[in-house]
VEXGUVEX-480138 format. One record per residue (C-alpha): residue number from 1; residue in three letters; chain; x, y, z. Coordinates in nm, 2 decimals. Last residue first. Example, Ala and Ser with C-alpha at 12.3 -4.5 7.8 and 13.67 -1.06 7.14 Angstrom:
! VEXGUVEX-480138
(rec 2 'Ser' 'A' (1.37 -0.11 0.71))
(rec 1 'Ala' 'A' (1.23 -0.45 0.78))
END
This chain:
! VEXGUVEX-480138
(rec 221 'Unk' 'A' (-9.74 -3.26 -8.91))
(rec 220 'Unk' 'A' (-9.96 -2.97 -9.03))
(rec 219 'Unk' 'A' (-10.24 -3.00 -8.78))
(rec 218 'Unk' 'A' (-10.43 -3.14 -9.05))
(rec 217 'Unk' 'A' (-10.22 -3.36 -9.17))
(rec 216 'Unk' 'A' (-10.13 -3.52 -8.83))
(rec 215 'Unk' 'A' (-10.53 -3.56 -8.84))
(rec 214 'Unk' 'A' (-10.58 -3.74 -9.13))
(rec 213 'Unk' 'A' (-10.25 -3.92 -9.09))
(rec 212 'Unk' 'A' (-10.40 -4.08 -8.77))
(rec 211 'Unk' 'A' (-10.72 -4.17 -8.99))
(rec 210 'Unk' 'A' (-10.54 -4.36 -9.29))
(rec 209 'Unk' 'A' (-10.35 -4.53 -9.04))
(rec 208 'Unk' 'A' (-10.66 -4.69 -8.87))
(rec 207 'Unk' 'A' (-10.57 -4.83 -8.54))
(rec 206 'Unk' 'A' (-10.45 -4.57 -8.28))
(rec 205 'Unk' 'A' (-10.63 -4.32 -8.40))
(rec 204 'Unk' 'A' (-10.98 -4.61 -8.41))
(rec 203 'Unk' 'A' (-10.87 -4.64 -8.01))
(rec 202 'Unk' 'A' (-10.65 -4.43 -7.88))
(rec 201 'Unk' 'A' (-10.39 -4.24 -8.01))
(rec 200 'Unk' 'A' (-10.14 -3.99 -7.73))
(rec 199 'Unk' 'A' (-9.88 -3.77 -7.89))
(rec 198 'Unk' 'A' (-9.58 -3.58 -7.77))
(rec 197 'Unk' 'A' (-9.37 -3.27 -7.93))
(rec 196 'Unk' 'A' (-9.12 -3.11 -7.71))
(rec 195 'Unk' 'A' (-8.99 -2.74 -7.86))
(rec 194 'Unk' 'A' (-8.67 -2.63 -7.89))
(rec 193 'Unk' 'A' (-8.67 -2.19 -7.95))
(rec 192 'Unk' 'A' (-8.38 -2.13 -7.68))
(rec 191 'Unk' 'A' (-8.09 -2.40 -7.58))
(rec 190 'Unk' 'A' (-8.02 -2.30 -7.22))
(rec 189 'Unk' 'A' (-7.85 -2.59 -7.18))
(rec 188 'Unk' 'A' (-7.90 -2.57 -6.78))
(rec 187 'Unk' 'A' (-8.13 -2.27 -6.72))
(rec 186 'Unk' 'A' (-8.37 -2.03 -6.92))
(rec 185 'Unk' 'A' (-8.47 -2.25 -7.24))
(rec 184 'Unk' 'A' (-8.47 -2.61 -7.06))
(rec 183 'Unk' 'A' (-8.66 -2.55 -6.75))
(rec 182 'Unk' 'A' (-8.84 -2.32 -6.95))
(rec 181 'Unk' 'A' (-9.01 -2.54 -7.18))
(rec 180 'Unk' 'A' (-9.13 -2.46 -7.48))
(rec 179 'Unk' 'A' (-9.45 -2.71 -7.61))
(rec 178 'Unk' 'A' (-9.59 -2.90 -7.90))
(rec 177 'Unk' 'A' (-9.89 -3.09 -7.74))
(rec 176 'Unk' 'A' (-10.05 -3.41 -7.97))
(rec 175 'Unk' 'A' (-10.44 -3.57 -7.89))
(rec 174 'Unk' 'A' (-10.61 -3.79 -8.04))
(rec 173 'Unk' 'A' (-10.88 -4.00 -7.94))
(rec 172 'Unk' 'A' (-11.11 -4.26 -8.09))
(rec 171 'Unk' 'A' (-11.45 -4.44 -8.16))
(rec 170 'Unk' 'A' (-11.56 -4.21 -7.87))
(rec 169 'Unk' 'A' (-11.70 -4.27 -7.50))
(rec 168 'Unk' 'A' (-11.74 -3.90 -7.41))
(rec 167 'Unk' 'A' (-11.59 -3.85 -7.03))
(rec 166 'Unk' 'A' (-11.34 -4.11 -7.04))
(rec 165 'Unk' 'A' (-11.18 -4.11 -7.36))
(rec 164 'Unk' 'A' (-11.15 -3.73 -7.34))
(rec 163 'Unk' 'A' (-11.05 -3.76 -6.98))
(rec 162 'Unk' 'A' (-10.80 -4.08 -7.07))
(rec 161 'Unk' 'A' (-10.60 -3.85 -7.38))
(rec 160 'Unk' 'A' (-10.61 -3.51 -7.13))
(rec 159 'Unk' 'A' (-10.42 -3.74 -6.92))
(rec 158 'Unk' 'A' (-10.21 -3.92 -7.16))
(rec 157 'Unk' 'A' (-10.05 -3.57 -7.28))
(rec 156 'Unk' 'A' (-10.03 -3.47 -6.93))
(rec 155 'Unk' 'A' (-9.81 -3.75 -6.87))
(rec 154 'Unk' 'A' (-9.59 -3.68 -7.17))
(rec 153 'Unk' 'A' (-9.53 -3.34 -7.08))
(rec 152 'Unk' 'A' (-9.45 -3.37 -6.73))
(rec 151 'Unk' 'A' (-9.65 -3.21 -6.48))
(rec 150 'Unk' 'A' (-9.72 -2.99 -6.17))
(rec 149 'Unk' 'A' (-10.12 -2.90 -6.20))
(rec 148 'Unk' 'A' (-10.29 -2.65 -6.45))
(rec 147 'Unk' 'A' (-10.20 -2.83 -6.72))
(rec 146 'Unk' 'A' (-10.51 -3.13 -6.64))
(rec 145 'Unk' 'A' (-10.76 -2.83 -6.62))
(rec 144 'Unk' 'A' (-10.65 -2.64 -6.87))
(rec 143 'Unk' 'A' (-10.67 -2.94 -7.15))
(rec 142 'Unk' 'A' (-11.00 -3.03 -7.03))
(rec 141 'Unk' 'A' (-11.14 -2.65 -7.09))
(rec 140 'Unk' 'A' (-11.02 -2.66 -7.40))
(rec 139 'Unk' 'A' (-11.18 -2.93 -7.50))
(rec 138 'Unk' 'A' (-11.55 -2.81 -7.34))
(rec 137 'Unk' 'A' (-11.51 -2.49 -7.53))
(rec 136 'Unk' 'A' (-11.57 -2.73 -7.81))
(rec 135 'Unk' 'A' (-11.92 -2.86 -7.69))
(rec 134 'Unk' 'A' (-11.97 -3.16 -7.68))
(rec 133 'Unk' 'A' (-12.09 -3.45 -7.96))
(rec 132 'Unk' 'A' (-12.30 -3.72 -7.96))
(rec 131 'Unk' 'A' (-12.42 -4.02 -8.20))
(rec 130 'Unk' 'A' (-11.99 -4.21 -8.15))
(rec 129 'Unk' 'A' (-11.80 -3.92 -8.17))
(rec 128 'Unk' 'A' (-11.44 -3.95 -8.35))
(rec 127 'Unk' 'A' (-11.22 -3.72 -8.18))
(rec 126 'Unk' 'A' (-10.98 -3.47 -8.24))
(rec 125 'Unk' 'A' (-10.71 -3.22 -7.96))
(rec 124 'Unk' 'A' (-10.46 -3.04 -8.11))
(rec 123 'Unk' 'A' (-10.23 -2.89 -7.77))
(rec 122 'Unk' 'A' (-10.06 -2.54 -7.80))
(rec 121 'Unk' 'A' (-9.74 -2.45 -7.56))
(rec 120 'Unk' 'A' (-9.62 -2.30 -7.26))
(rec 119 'Unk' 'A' (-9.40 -2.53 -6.95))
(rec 118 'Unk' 'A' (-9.34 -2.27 -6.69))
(rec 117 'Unk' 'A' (-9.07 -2.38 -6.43))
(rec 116 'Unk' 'A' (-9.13 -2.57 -6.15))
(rec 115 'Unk' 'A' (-8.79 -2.75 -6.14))
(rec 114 'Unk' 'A' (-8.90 -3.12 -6.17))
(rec 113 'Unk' 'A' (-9.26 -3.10 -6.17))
(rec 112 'Unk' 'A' (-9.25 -2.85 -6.47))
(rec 111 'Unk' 'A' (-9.57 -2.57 -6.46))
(rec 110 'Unk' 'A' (-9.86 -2.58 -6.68))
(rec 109 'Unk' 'A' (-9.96 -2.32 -6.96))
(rec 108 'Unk' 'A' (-10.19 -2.41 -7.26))
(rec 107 'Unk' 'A' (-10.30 -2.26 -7.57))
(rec 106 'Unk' 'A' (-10.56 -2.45 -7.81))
(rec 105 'Unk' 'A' (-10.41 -2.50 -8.16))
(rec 104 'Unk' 'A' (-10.61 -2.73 -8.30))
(rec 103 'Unk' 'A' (-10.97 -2.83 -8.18))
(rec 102 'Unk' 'A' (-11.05 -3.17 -8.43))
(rec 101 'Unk' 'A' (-11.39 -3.33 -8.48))
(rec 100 'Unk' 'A' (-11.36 -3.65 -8.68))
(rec 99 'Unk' 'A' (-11.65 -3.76 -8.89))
(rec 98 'Unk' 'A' (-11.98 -3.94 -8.82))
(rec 97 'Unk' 'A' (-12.22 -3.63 -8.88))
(rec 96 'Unk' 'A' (-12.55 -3.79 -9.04))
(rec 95 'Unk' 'A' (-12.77 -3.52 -8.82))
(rec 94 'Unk' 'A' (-12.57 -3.35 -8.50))
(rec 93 'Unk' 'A' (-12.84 -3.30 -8.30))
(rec 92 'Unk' 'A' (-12.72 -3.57 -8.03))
(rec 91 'Unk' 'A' (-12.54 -3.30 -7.79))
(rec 90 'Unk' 'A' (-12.34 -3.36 -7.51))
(rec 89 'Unk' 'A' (-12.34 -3.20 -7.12))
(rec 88 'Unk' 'A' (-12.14 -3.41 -6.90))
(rec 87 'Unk' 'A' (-11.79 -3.33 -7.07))
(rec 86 'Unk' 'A' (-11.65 -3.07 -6.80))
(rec 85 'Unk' 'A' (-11.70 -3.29 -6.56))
(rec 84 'Unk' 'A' (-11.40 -3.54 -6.73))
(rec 83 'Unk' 'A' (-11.11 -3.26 -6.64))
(rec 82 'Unk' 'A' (-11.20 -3.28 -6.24))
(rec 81 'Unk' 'A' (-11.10 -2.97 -6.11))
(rec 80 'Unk' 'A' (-10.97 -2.83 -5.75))
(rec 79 'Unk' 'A' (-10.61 -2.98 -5.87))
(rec 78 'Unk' 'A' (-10.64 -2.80 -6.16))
(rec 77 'Unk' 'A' (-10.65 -2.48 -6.03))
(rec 76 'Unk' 'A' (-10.27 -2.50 -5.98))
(rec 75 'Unk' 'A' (-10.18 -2.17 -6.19))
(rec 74 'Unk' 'A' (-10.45 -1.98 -5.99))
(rec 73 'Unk' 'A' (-10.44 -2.07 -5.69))
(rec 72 'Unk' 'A' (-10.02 -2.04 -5.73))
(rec 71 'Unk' 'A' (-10.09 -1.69 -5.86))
(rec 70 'Unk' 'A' (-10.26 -1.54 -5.55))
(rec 69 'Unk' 'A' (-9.98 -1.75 -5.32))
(rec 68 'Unk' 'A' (-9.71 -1.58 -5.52))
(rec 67 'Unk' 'A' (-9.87 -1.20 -5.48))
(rec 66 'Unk' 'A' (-9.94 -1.29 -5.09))
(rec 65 'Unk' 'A' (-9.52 -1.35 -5.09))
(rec 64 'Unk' 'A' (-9.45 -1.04 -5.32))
(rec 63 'Unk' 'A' (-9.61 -0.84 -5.13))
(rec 62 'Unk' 'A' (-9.34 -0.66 -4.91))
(rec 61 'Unk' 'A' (-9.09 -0.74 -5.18))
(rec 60 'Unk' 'A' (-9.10 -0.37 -5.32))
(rec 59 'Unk' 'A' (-9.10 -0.22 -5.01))
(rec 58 'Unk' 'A' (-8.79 -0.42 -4.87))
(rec 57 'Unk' 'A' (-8.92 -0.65 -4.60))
(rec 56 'Unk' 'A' (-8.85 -1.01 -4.82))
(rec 55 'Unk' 'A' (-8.50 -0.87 -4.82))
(rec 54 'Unk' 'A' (-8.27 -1.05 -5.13))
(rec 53 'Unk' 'A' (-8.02 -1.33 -5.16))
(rec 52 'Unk' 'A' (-8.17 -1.59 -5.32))
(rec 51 'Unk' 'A' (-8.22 -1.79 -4.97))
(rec 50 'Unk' 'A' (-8.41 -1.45 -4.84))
(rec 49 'Unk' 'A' (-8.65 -1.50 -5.14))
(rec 48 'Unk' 'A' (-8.70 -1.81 -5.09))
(rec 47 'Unk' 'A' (-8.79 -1.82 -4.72))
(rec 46 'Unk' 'A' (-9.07 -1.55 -4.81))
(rec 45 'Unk' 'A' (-9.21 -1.71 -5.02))
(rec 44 'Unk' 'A' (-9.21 -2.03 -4.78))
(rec 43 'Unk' 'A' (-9.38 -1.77 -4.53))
(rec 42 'Unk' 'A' (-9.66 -1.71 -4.77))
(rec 41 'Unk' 'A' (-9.71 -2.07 -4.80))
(rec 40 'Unk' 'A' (-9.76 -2.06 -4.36))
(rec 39 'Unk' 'A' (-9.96 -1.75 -4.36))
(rec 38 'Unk' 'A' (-10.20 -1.91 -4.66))
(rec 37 'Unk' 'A' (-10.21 -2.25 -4.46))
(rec 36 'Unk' 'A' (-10.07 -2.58 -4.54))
(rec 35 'Unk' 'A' (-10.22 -2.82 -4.70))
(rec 34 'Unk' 'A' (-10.20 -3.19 -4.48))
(rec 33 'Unk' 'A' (-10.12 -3.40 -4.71))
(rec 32 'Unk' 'A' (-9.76 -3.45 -4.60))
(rec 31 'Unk' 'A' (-9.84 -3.57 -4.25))
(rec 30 'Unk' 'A' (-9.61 -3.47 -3.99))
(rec 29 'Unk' 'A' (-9.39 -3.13 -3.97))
(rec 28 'Unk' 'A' (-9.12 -3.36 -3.80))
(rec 27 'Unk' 'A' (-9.04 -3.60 -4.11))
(rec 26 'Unk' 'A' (-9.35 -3.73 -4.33))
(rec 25 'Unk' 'A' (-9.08 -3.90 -4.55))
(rec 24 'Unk' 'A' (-9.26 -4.03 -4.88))
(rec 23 'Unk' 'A' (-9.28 -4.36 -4.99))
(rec 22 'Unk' 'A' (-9.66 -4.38 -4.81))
(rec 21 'Unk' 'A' (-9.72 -4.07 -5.02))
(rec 20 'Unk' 'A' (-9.94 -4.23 -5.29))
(rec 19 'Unk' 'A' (-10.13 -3.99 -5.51))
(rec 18 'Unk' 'A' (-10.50 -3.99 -5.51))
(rec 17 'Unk' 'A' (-10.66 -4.07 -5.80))
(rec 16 'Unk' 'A' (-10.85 -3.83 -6.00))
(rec 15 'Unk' 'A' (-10.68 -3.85 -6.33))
(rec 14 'Unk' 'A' (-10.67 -4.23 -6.43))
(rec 13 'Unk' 'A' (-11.03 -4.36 -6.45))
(rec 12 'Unk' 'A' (-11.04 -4.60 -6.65))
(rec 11 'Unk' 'A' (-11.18 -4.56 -6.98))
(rec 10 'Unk' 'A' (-10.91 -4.71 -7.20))
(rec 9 'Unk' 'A' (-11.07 -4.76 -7.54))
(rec 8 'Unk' 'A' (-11.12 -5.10 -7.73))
(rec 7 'Unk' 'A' (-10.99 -5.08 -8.13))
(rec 6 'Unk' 'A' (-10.76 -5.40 -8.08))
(rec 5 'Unk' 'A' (-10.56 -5.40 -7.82))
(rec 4 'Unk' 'A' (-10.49 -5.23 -7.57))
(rec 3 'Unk' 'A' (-10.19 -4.93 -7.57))
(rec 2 'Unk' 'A' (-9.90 -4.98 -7.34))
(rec 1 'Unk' 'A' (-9.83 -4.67 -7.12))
END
């Protein structure tokens, strides 16, 4: 995405929209957005593990499908969120505070769009409020909810940028994710230990040098 100019934040709201199927082939099962039921994603499990060459109705596959769905509600909780709620509640005691406030080192885990295989890393997260402040837990909590869906790294990088921008109206926004994926370690190249680093500035990150390397420095980059 091209950055605006001058020191002016993006606050449009990027994460919630829709996507668009119309390019997409509905085919004989219909329309695509319609979710399918538990029996019917259990069923895809079970589809899967026949095509790998296995019996779904051995005893230790017998569970395997509900066992999937259970952890797909949880890994794809994200799409039941909205990332920018989760900054309503600011503070204003902060006194003469007017510096940076930076949450390094937050874990995350989101799955590869491509080949649905784990993406795990760390995202540093630092913003320059503007009178108020949130709660940290509050970052994290942003950060999981935009992983939590199918992704690619850079994307979600921007997206966690936009809520942050979004949701507290700062002087600035920074955000950087070093992560392993597993799309790269465990098939293909297989090249093991790489890591992806990305970076989002906005506003005063974006501008003031001395600020950007301010933070970089303090996540150690």
């Amino acid at each position: 995405m091209n950055a605006l100019p001058g020191s002016e934040l993006d606050h449009k709201a990027t994460l919630l929209d829709k996507p668009d199927f119309s390019k997409r082939e509905r085919g004989a099962a219909g329309d695509v957005r319609r979710r399918p039921s538990r029996s019917e994603a259990e069923a895809a499990v079970e589809t899967l593990l026949r095509w790998a060459g296995d019996d779904p109705y051995r005893p230790g596959l017998l569970e395997t499908p509900g066992r999937v769905v259970r952890a797909y509600e949880e890994w794809f909780s994200g799409y039941r969120q909205d990332p920018v709620a989760f900054l309503n509640r600011t503070f204003g005691e902060v006194g003469d505070y007017n510096d940076a406030v930076t949450l390094s080192d937050i874990p995350f885990h989101s799955v590869c769009e491509h080949h649905m295989a784990a993406i795990r890393g760390v995202a540093h997260v630092s913003y320059l409020p503007v009178e108020r402040v949130v709660g940290i837990s509050k970052l994290a909590r942003v950060v999981e909810a935009c992983a939590r869906r199918l992704q690619v790294q850079e994307r979600l990088t921007d997206e966690i940028a936009h809520a942050i921008a979004k949701g507290l109206k700062p002087g600035g926004v920074a955000v950087v994710l070093v992560a392993e994926h597993a799309c790269m370690t465990t098939r293909g190249v297989r090249a093991h230990g790489v890591r992806m680093v990305t970076r989002r500035l906005l506003g005063a990150y974006r501008d003031d040098a001395a600020l950007r390397r301010e933070f970089l420095g303090s996540i150690g980059m």
